[in-house]
C-alpha positions, -999 to 999 in steps of 0.1 A, spaced: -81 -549 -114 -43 -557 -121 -20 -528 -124 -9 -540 -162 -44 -542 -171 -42 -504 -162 -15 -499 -173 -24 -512 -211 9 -535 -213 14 -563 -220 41 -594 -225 71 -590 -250 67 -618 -274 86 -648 -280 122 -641 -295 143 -666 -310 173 -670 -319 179 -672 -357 210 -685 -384 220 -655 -404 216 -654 -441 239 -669 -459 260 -640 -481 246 -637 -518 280 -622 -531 318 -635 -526 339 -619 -500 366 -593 -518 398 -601 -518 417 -581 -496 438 -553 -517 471 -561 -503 469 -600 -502 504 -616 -515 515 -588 -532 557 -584 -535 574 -553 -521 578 -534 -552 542 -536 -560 534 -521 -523 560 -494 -532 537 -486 -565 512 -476 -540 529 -450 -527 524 -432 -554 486 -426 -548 499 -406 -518 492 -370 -525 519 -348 -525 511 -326 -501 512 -348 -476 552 -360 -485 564 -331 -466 538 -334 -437 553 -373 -433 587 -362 -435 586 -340 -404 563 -363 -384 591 -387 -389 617 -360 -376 596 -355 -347 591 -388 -338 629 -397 -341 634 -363 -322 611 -376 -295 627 -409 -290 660 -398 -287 652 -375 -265 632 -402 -243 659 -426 -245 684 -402 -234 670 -393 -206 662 -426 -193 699 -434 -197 719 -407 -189 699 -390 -159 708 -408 -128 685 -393 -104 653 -407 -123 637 -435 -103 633 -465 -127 629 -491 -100 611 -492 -62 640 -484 -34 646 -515 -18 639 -524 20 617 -496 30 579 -495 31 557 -463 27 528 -479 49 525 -464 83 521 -482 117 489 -485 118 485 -506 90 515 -531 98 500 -538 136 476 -554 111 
């Protein structure tokens, strides 16, 4: 006896591959297609208000945290922004190689 016929399986049928159904409905237009800047700005107003303050001080932090980043990438001269030239960190071993 074959161990499948034990085993009580048996072959995966035939799959094929199939074309999708075409879409019964339109696609939406998307909500901000070709709109100006002052109808965007309209929007704004479906912002809650509680969250006006909660954006303002992100944005602090954020500005905060760049400066901060920027300044001490520019002003701190023993930061390493760049390999040191000439020397290699490989031992011996691996440059008998």
């Amino acid at each position: 006896m074959r161990p499948t016929q034990i085993l009580g399986m048996r072959p995966s049928p035939f799959m094929a591959y199939r074309a999708t159904r075409p879409a019964m409905r339109p696609i939406p237009k998307e909500e901000h297609s070709a709109h100006t800047i002052s109808q965007r700005l309209r929007t704004l107003k479906k912002i809650p208000m509680e969250l006006i303050p909660l954006g303002v001080v992100m944005g602090v932090a954020l500005g905060a945290a760049g400066y901060s980043l920027g300044r001490k990438l520019y002003i701190d001269k023993q930061l390493r922004l760049t390999r040191s030239g000439g020397t290699s960190t490989k031992n011996t071993a691996d440059q008998a190689r």
